[in-house]
C-alpha positions as CSV (number, residue, x, y, z in Angstrom):
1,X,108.3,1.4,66.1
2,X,105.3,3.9,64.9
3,X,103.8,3.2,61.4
4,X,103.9,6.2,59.7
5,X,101.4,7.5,57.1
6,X,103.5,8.6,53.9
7,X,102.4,11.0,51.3
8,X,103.6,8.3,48.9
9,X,101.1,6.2,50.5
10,X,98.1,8.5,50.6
11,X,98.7,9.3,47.0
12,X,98.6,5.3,46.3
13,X,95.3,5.1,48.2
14,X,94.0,7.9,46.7
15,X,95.3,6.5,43.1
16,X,93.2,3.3,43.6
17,X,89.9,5.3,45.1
18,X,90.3,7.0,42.3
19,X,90.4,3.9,39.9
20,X,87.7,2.0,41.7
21,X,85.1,5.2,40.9
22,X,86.5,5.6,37.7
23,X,86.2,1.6,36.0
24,X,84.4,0.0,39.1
25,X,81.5,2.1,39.7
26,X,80.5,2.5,35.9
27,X,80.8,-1.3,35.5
28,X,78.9,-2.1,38.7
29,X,75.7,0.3,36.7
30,X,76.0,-1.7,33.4
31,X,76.0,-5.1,35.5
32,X,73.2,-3.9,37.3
33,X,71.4,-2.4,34.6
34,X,71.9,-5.6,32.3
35,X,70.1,-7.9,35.0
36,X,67.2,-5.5,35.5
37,X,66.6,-5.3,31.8
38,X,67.1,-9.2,31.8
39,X,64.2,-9.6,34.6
40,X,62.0,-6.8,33.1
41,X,62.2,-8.6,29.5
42,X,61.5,-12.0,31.3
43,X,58.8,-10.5,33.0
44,X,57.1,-9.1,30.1
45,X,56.9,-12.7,28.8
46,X,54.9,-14.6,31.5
47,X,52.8,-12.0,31.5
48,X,52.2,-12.0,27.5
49,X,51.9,-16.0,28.3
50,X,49.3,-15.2,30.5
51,X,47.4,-13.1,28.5
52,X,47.5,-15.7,25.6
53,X,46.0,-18.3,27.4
54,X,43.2,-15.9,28.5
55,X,42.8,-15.4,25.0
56,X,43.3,-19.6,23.8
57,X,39.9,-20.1,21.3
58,X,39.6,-16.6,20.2
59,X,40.1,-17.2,16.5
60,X,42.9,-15.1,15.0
61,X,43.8,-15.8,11.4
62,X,46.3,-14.9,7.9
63,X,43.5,-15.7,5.7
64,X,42.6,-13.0,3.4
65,X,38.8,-14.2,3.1
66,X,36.9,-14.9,5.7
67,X,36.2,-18.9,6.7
68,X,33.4,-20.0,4.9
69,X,31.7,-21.4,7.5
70,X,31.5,-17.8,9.5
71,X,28.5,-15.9,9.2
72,X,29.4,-12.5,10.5
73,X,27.4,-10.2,11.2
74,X,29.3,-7.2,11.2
75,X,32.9,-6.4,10.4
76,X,35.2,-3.6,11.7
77,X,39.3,-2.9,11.3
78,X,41.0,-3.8,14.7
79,X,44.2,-2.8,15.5
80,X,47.5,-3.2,18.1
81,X,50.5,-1.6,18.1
82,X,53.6,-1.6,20.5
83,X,56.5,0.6,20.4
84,X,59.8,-1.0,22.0
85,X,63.1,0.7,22.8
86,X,66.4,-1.2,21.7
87,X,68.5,-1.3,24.9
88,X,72.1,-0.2,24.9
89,X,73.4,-3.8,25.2
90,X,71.5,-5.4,22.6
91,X,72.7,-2.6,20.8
92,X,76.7,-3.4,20.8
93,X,76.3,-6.6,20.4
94,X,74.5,-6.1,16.9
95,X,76.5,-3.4,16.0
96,X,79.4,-6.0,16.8
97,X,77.6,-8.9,14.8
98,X,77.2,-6.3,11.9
99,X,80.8,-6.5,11.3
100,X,80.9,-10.1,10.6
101,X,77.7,-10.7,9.5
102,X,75.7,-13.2,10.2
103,X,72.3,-13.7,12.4
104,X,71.5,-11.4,14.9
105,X,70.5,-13.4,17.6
106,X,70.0,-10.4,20.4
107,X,67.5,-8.9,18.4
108,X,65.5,-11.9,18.1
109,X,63.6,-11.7,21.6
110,X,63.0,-8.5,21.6
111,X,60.8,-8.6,17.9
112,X,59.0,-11.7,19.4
113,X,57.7,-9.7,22.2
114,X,57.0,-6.8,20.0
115,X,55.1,-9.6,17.9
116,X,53.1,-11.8,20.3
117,X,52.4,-8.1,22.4
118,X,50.7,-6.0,18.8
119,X,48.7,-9.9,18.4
120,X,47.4,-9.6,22.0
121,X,46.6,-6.0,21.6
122,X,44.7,-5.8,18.9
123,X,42.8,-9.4,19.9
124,X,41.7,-8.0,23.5
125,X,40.7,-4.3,21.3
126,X,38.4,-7.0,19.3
127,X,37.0,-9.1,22.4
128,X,36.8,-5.8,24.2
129,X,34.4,-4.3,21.3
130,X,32.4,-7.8,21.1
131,X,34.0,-9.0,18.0
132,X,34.0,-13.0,18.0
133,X,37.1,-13.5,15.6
134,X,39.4,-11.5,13.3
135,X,40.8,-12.6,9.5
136,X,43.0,-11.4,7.5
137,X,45.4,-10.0,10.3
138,X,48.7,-8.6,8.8
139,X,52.1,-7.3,11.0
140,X,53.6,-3.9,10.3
141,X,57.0,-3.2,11.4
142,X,58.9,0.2,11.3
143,X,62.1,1.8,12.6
144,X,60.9,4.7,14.8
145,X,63.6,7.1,15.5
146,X,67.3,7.3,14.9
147,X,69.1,7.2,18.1
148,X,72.3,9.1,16.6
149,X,72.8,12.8,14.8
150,X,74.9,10.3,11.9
151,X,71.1,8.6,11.4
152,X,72.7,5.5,11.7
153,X,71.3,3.6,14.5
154,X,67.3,3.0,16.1
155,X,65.9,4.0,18.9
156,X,63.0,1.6,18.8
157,X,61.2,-0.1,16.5
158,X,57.3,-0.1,16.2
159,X,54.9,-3.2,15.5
160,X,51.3,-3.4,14.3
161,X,49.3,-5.8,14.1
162,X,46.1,-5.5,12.3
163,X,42.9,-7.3,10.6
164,X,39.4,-7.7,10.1
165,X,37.2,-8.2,13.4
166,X,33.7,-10.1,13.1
167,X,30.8,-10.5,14.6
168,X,29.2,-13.9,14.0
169,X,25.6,-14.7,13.9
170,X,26.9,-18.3,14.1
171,X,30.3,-19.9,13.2
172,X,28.8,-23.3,11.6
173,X,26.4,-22.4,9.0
């Protein structure tokens, strides 16, 4: 008995071809996509870790006067910015979260490396220019660009970091 080949067949096989590029394929890209975002953000981290503990002693401080006990020198403004995108997936999921309300949680990593990334900035711009500590350091943030025609929505998200670097003639007296 020879197995034949049907057109009924062929249009089944074609049928789930058809269905495997249509929901298969575009989900394979966002599965793929998601984990490389995931690595890239996790990379971004170890090396902001890094950079911090190049960085442990420098003296980075809130305080709107300077330490009594510093004797600078010289003073200058210092600055660090970082602009970060807000990817696709974070996206939904606040825009999801935004009908219930609540925290959004997926945000939350992504403003911490915009954070700790402007701090390191502008504290290597200091060391980089000689400066031997910086006061008064304040953190900017600002919406960017809207990612829709509607205006609703952000493209990224901007942070700056800034404050007063010193020189010190001597930090005890």
């Amino acid at each position: 008995m020879a197995l034949r080949f049907g057109s009924r067949d062929m249009e089944d096989s074609v049928q789930k071809v058809s269905m495997l590029f249509n929901y298969g394929l575009p989900l394979v890209i966002i599965l793929v996509a998601y984990f490389i975002g995931s690595y890239l953000e996790n990379r971004h981290f170890r090396n902001i870790r890094k950079r911090e503990d190049d960085l442990h002693g420098f003296p980075v401080v809130s305080f709107d006067t300077m330490p009594d006990d510093w004797n600078a020198t010289t003073s200058d403004m210092v600055t660090g910015s970082i602009v970060i995108s807000l990817d696709y997936f974070k996206r939904v999921i606040a825009g999801l979260r935004g009908l219930v309300g609540g925290r959004i949680k997926t945000y939350e990593p992504l403003l911490e490396r915009a954070r700790r990334e402007a701090l390191l900035r502008m504290t290597e711009s200091a060391r980089e220019q000689g400066f031997d500590a910086i006061f008064n350091v304040r953190l900017e943030t600002s919406r960017l660009a809207n990612a829709r025609r509607d205006g609703k929505g952000t493209a990224g998200v901007e942070m700056l970091a800034f404050g007063t670097a010193v020189k010190l003639k001597s930090r005890f007296g």
